[in-house]
N, C-alpha and C positions, 0 to 999 in steps of 0.2 A: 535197444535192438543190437545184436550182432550180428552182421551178415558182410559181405565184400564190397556193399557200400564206404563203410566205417571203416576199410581197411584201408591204414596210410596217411587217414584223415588228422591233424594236430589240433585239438580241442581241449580246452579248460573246462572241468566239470565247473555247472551254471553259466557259463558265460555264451553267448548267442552267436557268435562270430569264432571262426574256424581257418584252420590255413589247409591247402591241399599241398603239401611239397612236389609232388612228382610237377604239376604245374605251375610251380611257385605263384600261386595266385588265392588270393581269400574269398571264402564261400561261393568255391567250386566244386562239386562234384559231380564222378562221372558213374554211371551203373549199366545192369544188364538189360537188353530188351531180347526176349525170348524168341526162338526162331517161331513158337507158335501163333507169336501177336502179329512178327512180321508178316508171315503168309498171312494170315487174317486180313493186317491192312492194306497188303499188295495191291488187290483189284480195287480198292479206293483211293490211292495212293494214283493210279494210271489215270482213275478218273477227276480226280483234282486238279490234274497239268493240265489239264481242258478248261479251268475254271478264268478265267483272267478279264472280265468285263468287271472293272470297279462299281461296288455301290449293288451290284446284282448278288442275287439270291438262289441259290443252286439246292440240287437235293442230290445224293451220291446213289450207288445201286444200293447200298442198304438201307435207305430211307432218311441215312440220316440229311437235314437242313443248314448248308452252309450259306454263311453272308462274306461277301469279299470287301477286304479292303486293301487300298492300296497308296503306301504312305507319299504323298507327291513333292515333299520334298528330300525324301532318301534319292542318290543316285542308282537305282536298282531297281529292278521289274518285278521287286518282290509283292507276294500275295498272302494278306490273313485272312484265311478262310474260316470265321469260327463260328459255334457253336450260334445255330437261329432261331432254337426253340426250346423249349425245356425239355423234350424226349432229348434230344440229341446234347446238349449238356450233359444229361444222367449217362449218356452213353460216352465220354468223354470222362468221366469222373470213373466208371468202371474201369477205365485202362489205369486210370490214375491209381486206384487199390488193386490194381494185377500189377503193377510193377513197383507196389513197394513204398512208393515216393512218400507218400502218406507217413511213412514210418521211418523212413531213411532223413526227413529234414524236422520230424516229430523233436529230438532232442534240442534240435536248435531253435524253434521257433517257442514261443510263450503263446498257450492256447485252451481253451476250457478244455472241450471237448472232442473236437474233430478238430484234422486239418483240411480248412476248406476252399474246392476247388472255385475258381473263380472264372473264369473259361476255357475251353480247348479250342484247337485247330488243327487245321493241315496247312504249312506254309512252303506256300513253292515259289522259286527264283529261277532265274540262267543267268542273269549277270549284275554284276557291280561294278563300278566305273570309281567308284571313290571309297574311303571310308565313310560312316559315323558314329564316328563312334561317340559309345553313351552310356550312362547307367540306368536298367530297369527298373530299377527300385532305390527310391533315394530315402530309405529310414535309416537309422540309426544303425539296429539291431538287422536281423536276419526276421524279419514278420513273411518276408512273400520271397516264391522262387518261381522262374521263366526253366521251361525243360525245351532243349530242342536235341528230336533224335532222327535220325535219319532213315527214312524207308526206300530210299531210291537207290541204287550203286552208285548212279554218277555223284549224288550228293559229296561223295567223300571226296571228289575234284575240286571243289571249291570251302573253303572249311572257316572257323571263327576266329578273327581276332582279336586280340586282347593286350589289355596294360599286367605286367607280370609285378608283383609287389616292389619289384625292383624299379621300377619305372621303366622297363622294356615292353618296345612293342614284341609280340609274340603270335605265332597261330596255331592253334588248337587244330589236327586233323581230323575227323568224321571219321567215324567208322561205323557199319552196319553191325548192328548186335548191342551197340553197345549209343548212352544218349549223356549229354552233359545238364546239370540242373545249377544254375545260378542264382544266386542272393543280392543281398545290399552290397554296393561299394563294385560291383564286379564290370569294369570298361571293357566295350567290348563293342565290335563290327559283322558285319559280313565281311570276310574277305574279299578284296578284288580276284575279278577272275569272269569267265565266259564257261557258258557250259552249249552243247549244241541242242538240250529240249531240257523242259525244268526240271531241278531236283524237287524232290518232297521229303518234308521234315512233319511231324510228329510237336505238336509245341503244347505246353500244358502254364497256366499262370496259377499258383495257389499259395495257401500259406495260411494265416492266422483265421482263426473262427470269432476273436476280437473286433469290435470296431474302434475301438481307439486310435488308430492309426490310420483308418480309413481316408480317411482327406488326401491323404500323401500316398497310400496304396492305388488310390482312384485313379490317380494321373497316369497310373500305365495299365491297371485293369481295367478302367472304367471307358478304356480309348481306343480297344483296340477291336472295336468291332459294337453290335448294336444292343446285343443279349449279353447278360450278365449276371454272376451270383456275388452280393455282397459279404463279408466274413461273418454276419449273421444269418444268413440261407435266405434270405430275400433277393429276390429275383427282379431284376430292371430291367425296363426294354427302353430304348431311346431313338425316337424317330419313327416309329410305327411297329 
């Protein structure tokens, strides 16, 4: 594919892992979110900062099913809100082939058929007190990538941290329009920071349609909420 994805991007043909120079950091990249999706998920976007009871089960105005989770030991009041049902998956995998991602991380990952989604969300914060920093994805290669884009304005107040190849800490600003997709090896936090009502981000986890790698992909898709698609399209529910 050529599109403005791939522009900029430093990449060995065959080889799975990439540098972004503008960020100096490896398998990052950042793309468009169209002002038509934004308006789309505005009115659900308003109604997700409402959502903040951990372990509960929510439905937004367009029916879709979200399940909260809320990690207890990050320093932050952040919320995954994902995907509780299989409609509401399919409706989360459709934004995933309207913005491309599918084809924009296609080159990099090794995969039969599809690149397959593995959950969505809406993830809302107002503040962080600390780092944690961590890595998403601990493979080798580039198999799975974490999207976070921002539907809120304030969102861009509080932005992402990161280790730069250089070994600098570094932060990534937010901007609306526009979302980051991260792979293996990529460190990275919440920024510190306060916000005065939550932002809401856009979050997508996908990647390989292989299971070979599942065991280790598991540890961060299989964890971050109760519904789940595995990279063969088998669907898990865990805890009810």
């Amino acid at each position: 594919m050529t599109s403005s994805i791939m522009t900029g991007l430093l990449h060995k043909p065959g080889q799975s892992v990439f540098l972004n120079p503008s960020l100096m950091a490896r398998n990052v990249l950042e793309f468009d979110v169209p002002q038509a999706i934004l308006d789309e998920l505005a009115p659900l976007a308003e109604a997700a900062r409402t959502m903040e009871e951990d372990k509960a089960t929510y439905t937004l105005p367009g029916g879709q099913k979200l399940y909260n989770q809320r990690p207890a030991a990050w320093k932050s009041d952040i919320c995954w809100l994902s995907n509780a049902d299989e409609a509401t998956y399919w409706w989360f995998d459709g934004l995933l082939r309207r913005l491309r991602l599918d084809e924009a991380v296609a080159p990099f990952v090794a995969h039969d058929a599809v690149i397959r989604l593995y959950s969505g969300f809406f993830v809302t914060r107002s503040r962080c007190e600390a780092h944690d920093m961590h890595r998403d994805w601990l493979t080798e290669g580039n198999t799975a990538f974490t999207v976070m884009a921002p539907l809120t304005p304030n969102a861009c107040a509080m932005g992402l941290a990161y280790v730069s190849v250089r070994g600098e800490e570094r932060e990534y600003r937010y901007r609306m329009g526009k979302g980051v997709a991260f792979g293996s090896g990529f460190v990275h936090s919440t920024a510190v920071g306060r916000l005065d009502e939550r932002a809401v981000f856009l979050s997508l986890t996908f990647g390989t349609d292989r299971m070979d790698e599942w065991n280790t992909i598991e540890r961060t898709a299989g964890r971050q909420g109760r519904f789940f698609c595995q990279p063969d399209g088998v669907f898990r529910s865990i805890g009810g």
